[in-house]
C-alpha positions as MATLAB code, in Angstrom:
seq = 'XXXXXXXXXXXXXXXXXXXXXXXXXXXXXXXXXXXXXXXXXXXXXXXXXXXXXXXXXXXXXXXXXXXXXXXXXXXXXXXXXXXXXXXXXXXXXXXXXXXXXXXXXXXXXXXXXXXXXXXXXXXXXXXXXXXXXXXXXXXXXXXXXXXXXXXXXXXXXXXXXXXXXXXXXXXXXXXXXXXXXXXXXXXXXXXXXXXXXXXXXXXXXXXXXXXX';
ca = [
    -168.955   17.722   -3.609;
    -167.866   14.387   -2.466;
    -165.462   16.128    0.389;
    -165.550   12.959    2.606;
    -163.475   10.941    0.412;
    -160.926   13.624    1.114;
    -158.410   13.071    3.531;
    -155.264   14.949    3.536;
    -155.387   18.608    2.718;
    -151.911   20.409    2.767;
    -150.481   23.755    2.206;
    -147.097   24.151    1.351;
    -145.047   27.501    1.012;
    -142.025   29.521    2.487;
    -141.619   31.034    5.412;
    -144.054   33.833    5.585;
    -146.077   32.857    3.117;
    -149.419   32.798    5.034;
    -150.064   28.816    5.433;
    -150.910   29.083    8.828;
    -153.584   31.500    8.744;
    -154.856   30.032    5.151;
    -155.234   26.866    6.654;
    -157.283   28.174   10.196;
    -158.970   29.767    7.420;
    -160.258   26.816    5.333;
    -160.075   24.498    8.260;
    -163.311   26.863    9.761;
    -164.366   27.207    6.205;
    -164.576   23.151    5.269;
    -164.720   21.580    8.782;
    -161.404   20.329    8.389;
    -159.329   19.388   11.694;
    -155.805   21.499   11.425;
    -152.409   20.206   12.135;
    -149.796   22.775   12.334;
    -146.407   23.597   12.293;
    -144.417   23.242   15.439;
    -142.897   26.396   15.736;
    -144.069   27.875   19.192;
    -142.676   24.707   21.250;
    -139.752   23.796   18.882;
    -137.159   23.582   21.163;
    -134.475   24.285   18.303;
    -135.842   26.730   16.459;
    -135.168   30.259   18.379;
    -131.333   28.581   19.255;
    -131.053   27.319   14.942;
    -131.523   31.617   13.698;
    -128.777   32.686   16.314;
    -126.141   30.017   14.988;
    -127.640   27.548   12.218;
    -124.048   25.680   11.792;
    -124.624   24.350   14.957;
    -128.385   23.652   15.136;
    -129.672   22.831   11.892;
    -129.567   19.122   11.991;
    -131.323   19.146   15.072;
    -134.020   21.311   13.953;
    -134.318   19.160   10.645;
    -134.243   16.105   12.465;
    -136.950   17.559   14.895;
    -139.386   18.793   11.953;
    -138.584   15.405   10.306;
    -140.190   13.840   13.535;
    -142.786   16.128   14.117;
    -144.457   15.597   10.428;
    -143.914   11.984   10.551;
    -146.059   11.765   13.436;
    -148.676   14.138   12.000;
    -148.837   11.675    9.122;
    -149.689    8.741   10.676;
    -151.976   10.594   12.430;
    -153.934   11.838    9.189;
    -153.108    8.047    8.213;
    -154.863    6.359   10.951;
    -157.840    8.825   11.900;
    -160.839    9.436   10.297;
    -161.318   13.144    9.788;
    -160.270   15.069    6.914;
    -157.061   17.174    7.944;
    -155.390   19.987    6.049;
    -151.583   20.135    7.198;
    -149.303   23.297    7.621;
    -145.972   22.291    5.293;
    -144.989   18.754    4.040;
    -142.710   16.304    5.237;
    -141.267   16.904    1.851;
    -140.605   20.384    1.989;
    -138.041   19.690    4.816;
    -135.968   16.683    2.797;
    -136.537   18.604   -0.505;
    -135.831   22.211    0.553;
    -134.686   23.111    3.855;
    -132.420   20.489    4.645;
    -130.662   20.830    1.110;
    -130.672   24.256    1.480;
    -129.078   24.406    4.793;
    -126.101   21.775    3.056;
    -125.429   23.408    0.024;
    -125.063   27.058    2.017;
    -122.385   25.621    4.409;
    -124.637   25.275    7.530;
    -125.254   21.365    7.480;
    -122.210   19.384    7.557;
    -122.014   16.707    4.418;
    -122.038   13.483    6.827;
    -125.359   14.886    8.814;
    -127.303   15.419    5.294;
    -126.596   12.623    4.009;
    -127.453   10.966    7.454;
    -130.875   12.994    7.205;
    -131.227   12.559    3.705;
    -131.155    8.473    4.641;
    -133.355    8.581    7.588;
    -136.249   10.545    5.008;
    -135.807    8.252    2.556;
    -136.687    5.036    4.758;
    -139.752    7.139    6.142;
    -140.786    8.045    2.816;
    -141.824    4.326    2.264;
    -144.136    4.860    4.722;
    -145.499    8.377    3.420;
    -148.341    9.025    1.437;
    -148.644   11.796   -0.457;
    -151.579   14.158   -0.121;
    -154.779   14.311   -1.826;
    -154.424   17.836   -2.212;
    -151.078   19.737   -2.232;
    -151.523   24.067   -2.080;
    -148.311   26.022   -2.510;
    -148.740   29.820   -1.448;
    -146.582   31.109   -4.274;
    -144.663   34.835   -3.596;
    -141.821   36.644   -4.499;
    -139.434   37.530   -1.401;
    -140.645   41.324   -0.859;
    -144.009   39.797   -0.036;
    -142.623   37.067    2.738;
    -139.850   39.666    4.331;
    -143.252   42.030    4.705;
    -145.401   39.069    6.194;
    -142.630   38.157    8.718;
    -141.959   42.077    9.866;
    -145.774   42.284   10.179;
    -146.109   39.165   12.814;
    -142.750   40.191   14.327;
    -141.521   36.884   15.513;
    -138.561   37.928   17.558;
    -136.173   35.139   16.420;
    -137.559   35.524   13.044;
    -135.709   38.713   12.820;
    -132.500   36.634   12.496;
    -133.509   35.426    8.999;
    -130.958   36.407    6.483;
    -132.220   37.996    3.059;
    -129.843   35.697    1.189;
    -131.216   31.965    2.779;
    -134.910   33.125    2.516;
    -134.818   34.066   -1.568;
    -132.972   30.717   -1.988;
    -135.301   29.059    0.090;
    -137.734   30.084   -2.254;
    -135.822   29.294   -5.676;
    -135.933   25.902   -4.246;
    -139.740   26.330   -3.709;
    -140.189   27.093   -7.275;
    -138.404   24.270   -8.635;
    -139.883   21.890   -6.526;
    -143.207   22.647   -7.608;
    -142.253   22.888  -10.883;
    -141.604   19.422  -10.561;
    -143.803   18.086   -8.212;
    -145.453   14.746   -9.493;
    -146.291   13.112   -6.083;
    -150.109   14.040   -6.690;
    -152.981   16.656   -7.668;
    -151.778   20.275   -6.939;
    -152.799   23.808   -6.719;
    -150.800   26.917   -7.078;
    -151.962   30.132   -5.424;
    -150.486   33.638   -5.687;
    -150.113   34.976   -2.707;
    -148.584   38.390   -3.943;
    -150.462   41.545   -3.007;
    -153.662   38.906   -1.650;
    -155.090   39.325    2.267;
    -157.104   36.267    3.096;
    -157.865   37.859    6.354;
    -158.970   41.127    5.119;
    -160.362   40.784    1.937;
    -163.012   37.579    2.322;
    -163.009   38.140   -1.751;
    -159.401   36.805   -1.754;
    -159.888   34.040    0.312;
    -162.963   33.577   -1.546;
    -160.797   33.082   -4.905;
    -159.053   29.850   -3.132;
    -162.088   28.042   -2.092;
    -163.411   28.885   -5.743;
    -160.522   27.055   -6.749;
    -160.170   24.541   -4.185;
    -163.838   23.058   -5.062;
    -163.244   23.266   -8.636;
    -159.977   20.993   -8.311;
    -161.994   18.857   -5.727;
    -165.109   18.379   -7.837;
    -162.681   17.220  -10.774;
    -160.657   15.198   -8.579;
    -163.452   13.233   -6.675;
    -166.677   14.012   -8.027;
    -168.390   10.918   -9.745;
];
């Protein structure tokens, strides 16, 4: 497998999904460098589940930030780097989703929706895009079990449409070479026959993709 003419890794999926630990996982697995979600020094995120009227722009507008940076730096380095979540998932999912429920005022999406659009120019998209499929029993299970305290916030309602969004995004996805997993009643951790099924599948898209 011609792995060093890979790049850009990325796994994309709704909260609770498992991208975190599935990337650590292949990162180990494939020698990949990691680049991962800030969520532990977010300075928005805790404040954004207690009131997300208020915060949600910020938060966007951090994440926004936060993945540009991380894609220059996959841009300009050298090592192959699988990402936790897209800089798309926040323009084409949360950020909508936040507008259309009421919590993101109509003049701060479209502001957000401009400032993605000018960085998009400057965005390529990845070699490899994995979405952790699941249905919304799966993710509320996921998020009990890690027991996030601010994560406890998260309302039923704004994680299932969270995740029709998901589903039609994908559906629709044409930026470049994707793989769907189902995540629903898998353990990566656990069950190394599981996690064995994605790197099955990850070298079989990778050979076709790459291989000469």
């Amino acid at each position: 497998m011609n792995l060093h003419k890979v790049k850009h890794i990325a796994i994309s999926g709704n909260i609770g999904a498992g991208k975190t630990t599935l990337s650590e996982l292949l990162g180990k697995h494939y020698d990949w460098k990691v680049l991962y979600e800030d969520t532990m020094v977010n300075p928005y995120l805790e404040q954004f589940y207690e009131d997300m009227s208020r915060w949600s722009f910020n938060l966007q507008i951090y994440f926004l930030n936060s993945r540009f940076q991380q894609v220059n730096e996959i841009r300009e380095g050298e090592t192959t780097v699988i990402q936790d979540r897209t800089i798309y998932e926040d323009a084409k999912i949360f950020a909508p989703n936040l507008h259309e429920m009421g919590f993101m005022e109509k003049r701060d999406f479209d502001n957000y929706s401009s400032l993605f659009e000018l960085m998009s120019r400057f965005v390529k998209a990845p070699d490899l895009l994995i979405y952790l499929k699941s249905d919304v029993g799966t993710l509320v299970d996921h998020i009990q079990k890690r027991g996030r305290s601010y994560e406890g916030k998260i309302n039923i309602d704004y994680l299932k449409k969270l995740n029709d969004k998901y589903n039609e995004w994908i559906e629709n996805y044409d930026r470049g070479n994707l793989l769907v997993i189902d995540i629903i009643g898998k353990d990566f951790v656990l069950n190394r026959e599981d996690l064995g099924e994605v790197i099955e599948k990850i070298d079989a898209t990778l050979f076709g993709l790459f291989s000469i």
